[in-house]
Residue frames as qw, qx, qy, qz and C-alpha x, y, z in Angstrom:
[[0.473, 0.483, 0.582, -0.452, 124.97, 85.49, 96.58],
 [0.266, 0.216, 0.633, 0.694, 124.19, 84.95, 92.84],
 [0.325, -0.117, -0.176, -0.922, 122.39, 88.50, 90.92],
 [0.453, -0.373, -0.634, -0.504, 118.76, 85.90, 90.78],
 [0.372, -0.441, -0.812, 0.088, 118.86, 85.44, 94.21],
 [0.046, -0.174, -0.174, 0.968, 119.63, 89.36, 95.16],
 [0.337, -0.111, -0.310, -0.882, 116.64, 90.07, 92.33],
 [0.558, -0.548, -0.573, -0.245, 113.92, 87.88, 94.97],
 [0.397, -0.281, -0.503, 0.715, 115.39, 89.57, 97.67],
 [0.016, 0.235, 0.129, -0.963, 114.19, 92.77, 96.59],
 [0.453, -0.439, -0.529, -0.568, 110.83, 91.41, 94.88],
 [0.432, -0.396, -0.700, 0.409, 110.50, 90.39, 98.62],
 [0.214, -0.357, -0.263, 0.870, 111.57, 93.34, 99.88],
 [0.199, 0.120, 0.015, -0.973, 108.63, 95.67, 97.47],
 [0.515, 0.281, 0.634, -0.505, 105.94, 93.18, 97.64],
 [0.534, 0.404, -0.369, -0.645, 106.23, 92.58, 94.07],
 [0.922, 0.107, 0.349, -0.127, 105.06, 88.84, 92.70],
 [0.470, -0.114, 0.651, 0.585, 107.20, 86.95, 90.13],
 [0.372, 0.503, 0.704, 0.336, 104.38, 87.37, 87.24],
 [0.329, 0.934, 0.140, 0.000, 104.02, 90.94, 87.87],
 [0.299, -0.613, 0.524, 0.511, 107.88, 91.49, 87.97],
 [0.345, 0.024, 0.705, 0.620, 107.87, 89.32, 84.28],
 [0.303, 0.804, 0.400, 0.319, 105.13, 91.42, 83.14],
 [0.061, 0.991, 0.006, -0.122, 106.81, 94.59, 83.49],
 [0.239, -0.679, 0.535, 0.441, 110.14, 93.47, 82.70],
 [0.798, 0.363, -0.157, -0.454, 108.94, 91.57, 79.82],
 [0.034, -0.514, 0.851, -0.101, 110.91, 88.84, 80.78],
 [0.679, -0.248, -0.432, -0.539, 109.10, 85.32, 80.56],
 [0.775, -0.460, 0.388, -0.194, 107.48, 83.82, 84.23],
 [0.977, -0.042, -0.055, 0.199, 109.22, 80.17, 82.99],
 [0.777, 0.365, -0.302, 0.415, 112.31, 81.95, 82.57],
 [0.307, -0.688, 0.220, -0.620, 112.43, 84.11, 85.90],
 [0.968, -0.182, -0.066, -0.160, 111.56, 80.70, 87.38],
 [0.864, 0.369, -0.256, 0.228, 114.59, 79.07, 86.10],
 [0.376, 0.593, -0.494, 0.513, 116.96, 81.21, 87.31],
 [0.795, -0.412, 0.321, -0.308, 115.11, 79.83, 91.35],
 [0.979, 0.009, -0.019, -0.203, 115.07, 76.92, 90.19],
 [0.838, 0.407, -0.091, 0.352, 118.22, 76.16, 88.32],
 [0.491, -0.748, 0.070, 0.440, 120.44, 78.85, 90.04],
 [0.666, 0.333, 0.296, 0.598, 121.03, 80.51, 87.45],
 [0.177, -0.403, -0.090, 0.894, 121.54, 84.32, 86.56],
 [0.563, 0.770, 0.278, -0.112, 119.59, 86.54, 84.36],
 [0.725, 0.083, 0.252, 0.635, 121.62, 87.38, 81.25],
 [0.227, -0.465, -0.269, 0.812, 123.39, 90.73, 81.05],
 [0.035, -0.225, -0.442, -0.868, 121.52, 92.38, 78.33],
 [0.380, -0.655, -0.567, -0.323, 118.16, 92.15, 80.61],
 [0.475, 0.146, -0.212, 0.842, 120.16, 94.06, 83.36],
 [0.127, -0.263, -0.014, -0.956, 118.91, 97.79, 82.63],
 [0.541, -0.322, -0.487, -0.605, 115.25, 96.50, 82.60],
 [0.683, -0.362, -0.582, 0.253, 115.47, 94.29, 85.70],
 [0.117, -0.277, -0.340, 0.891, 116.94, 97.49, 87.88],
 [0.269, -0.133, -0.080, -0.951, 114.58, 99.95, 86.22],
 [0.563, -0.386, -0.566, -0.462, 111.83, 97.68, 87.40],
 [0.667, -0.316, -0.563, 0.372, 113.13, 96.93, 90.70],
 [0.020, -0.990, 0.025, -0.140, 113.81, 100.73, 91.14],
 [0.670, -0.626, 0.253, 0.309, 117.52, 99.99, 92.21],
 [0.291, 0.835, -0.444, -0.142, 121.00, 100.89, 90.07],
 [0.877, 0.402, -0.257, 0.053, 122.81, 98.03, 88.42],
 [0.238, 0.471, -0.708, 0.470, 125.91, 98.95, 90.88],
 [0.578, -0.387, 0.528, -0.487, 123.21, 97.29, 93.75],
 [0.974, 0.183, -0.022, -0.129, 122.01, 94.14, 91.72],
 [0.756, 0.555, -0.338, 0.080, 125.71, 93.42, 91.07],
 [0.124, 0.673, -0.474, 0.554, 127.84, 94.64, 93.52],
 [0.596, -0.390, -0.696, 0.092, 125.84, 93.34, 96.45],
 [0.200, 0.214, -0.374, 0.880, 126.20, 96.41, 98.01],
 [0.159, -0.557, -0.756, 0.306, 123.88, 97.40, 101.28],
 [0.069, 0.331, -0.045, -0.940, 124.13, 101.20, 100.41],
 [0.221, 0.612, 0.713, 0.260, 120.45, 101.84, 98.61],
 [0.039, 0.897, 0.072, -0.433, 120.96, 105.55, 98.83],
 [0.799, 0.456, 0.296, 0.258, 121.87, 106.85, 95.16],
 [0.043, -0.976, 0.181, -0.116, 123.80, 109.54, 96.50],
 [0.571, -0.526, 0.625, 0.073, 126.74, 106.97, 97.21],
 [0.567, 0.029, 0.684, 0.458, 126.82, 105.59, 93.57],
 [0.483, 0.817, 0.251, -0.191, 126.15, 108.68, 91.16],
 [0.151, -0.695, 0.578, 0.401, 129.59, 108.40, 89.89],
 [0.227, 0.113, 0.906, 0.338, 128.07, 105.02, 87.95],
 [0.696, 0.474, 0.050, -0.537, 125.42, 107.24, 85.88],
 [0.305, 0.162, 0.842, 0.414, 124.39, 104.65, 82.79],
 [0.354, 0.747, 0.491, 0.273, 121.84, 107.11, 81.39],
 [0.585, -0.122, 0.057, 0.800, 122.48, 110.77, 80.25],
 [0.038, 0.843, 0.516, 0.147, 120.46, 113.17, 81.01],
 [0.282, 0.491, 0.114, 0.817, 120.76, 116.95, 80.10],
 [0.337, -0.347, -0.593, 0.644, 120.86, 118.84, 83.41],
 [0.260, 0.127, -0.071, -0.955, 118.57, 121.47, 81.90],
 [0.382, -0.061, -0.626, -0.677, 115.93, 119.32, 81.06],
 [0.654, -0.466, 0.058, -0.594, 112.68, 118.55, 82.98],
 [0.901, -0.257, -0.348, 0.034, 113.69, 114.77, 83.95],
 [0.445, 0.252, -0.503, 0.697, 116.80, 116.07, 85.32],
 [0.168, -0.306, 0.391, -0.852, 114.74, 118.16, 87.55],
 [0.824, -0.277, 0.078, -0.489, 111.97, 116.02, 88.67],
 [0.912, -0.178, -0.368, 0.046, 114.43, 113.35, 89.55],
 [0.359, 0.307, -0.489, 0.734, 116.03, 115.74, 91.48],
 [0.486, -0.370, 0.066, -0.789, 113.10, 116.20, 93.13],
 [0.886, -0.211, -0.395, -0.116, 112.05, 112.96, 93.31],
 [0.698, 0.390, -0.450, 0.398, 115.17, 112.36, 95.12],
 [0.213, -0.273, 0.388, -0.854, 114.93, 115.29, 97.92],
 [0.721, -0.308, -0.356, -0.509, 111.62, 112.99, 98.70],
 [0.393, -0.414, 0.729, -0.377, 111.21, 110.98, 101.94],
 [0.165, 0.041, -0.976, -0.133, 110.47, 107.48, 101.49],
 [0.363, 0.433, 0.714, -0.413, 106.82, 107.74, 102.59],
 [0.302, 0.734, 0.053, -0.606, 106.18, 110.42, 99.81],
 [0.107, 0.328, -0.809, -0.477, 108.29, 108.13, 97.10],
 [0.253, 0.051, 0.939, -0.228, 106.17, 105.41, 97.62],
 [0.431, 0.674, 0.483, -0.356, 102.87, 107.00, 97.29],
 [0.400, 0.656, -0.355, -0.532, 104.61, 109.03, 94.07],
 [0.005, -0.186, 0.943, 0.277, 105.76, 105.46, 92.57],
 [0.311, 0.250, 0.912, -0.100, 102.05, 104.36, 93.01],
 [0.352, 0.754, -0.035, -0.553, 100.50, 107.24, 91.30],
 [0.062, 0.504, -0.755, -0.415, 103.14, 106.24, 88.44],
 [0.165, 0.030, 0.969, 0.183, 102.29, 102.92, 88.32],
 [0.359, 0.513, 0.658, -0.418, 98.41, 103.70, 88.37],
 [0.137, 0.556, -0.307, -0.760, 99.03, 106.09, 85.42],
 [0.155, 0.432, -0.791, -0.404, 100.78, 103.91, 83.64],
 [0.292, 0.167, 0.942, -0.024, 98.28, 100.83, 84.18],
 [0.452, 0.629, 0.400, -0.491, 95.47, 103.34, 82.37],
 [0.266, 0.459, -0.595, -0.604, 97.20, 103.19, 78.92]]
């Protein structure tokens, strides 16, 4: 399965549209498109941005792996965060969450973030 078509599998899968996936990954709609269309991939420098939008870790988008639990790929950290420091602990929290309670905390987030 080529990365573009994994990355509409999982807009499927969180109910996200193409146009708001390329607004938040600042990516443009024609070129999102393209990679449908054309079967193409996105290129690897848009990567980070594409997981951090999708909420998923660069070892799922790539790998194809079915594991979506990040306890089973925290040997591939790609950021570096200082285990004293508040993000460390609220994404350890986050983490200890159930998937009803992420959800609603990701929409809160997003709502936040849509008031700037």
């Amino acid at each position: 399965m080529l990365i573009s078509e994994r990355i509409y599998q999982y807009l499927e899968e969180k109910g996200m549209s193409q146009i708001e996936f390329a607004k938040r990954t600042g990516i443009s709609q024609s070129t999102v498109s393209d990679w449908r269309r054309k079967g193409t991939n996105p290129s690897a420098d848009k990567i980070m941005i594409i997981c951090e939008v999708l909420e998923i870790s660069p070892y799922e988008l790539l790998l194809e792996t079915d594991s979506k639990n990040p306890k089973e790929y925290k040997q591939m950290d790609y950021v570096v965060i200082d285990k004293n420091s508040r993000e460390y602990e609220l994404i350890q929290k986050y983490e200890r969450l159930d998937p009803g309670a992420r959800k609603r905390l990701d929409g809160y987030l997003q709502a936040l973030s849509d008031m700037e």
